[in-house]
N, C-alpha and C positions, 0 to 999 in steps of 0.2 A: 409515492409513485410506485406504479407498481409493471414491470414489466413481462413478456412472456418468454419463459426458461426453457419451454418444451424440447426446444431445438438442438440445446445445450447437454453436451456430456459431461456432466460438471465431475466424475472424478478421472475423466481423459486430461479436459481440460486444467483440474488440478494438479495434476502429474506435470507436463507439461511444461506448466509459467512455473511450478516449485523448482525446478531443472534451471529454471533462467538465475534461479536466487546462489546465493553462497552459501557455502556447506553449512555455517553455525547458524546462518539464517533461516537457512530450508528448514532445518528440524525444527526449529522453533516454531515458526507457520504451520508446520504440519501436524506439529503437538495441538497448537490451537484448534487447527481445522479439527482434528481428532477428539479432542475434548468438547467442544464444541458438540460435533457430533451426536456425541454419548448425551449430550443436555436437550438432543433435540431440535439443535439448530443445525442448517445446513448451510457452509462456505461457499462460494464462486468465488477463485480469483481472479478480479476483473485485469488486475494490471500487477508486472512484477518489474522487469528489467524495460527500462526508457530509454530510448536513444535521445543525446541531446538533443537530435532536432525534432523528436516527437516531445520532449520536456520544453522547448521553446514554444512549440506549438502552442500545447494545454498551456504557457505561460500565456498566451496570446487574446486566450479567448475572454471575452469581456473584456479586455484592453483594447487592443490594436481592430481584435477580429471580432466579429458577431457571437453573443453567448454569453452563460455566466461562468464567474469567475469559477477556476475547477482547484487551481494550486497557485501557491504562492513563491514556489522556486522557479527561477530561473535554471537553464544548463548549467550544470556545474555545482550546483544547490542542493538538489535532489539526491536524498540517499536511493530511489529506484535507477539513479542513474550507473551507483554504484551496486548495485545486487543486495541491498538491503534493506529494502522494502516493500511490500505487496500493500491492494488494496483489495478488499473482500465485499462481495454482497451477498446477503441473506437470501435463504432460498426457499420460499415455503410455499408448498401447494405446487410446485412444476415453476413459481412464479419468481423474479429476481421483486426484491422488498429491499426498498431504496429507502424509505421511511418504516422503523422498525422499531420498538421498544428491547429488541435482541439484542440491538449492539452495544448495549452497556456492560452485557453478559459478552459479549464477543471483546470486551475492553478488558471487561475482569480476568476473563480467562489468560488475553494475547501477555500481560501485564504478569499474570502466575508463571507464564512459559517464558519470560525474560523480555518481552517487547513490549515496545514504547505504542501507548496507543492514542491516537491522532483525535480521538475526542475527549479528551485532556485538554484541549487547545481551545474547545469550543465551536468546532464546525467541522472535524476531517471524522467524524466515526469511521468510514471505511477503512483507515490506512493504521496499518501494523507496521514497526520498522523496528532495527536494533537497537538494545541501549546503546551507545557509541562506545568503542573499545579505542576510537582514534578521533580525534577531531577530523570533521570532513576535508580538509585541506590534504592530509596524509594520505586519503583518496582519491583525489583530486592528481596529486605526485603519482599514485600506485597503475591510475587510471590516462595517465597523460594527457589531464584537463586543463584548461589555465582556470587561474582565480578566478570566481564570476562573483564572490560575495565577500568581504568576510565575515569570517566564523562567528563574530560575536552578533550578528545580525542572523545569525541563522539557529540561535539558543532559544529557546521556547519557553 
């Protein structure tokens, strides 16, 4: 799929949502975006920091609400909920490329800068997040969330 980018300042924009991340996360996203870069691919971050009720939301769709399925976390689940995770789309021609032969290059690279890359999973290519330094529960505490999973259902 292919959308139109024209409108978009994507390194405003990048600046920006990398602001909404945590300090050892930022740089890591930013190393990528930057590496990246260099290889000729160009970053948009579509999504960094979630509010739970916008992660309940996206939990919603194709479920409850009209749409297809976008994530598989619920509130409380999502590392974007805690500031460590972005999800990126390819930029090429002024155009957002939603379908892309880049993002394996966008895997390998997020993967060299220390992040975990979501098409390892088999369907998230978009989404970059941290190796985990704490199990999500400790953020969940850090962040004053209650339980909404647990952790062993949230290992990959």
């Amino acid at each position: 799929m292919v959308a139109s980018g024209k409108s978009l300042d994507r390194p405003e924009r990048n600046r920006l949502k990398l602001a909404e991340l945590d300090g050892d996360v930022r740089l890591a996203v930013a190393a990528a975006i930057d590496e990246c870069g260099s290889l000729g691919i160009k970053l948009l971050i579509t999504e960094a920091y979630r509010s739970p009720q916008r992660q309940d939301a996206l939990y919603a769709l194709g479920r409850s609400q009209p749409g297809a399925v976008v994530t598989q976390a619920r509130a409380g689940s999502s590392w974007h909920q805690f500031r460590r995770a972005a999800d990126v789309v390819i930029v090429r021609d002024g155009e957002l490329r939603w379908e892309d032969d880049g993002y394996t290059v966008v895997g390998a690279v997020g993967k060299r800068c220390g992040l975990v890359w979501g098409g390892d999973w088999g369907w998230d290519q978009y989404h970059l997040e941290e190796s985990a330094a704490h199990p999500i529960s400790w953020y969940r505490g850090r962040y004053g969330l209650a339980k909404a999973a647990p952790d062993e259902l949230l290992q990959r």
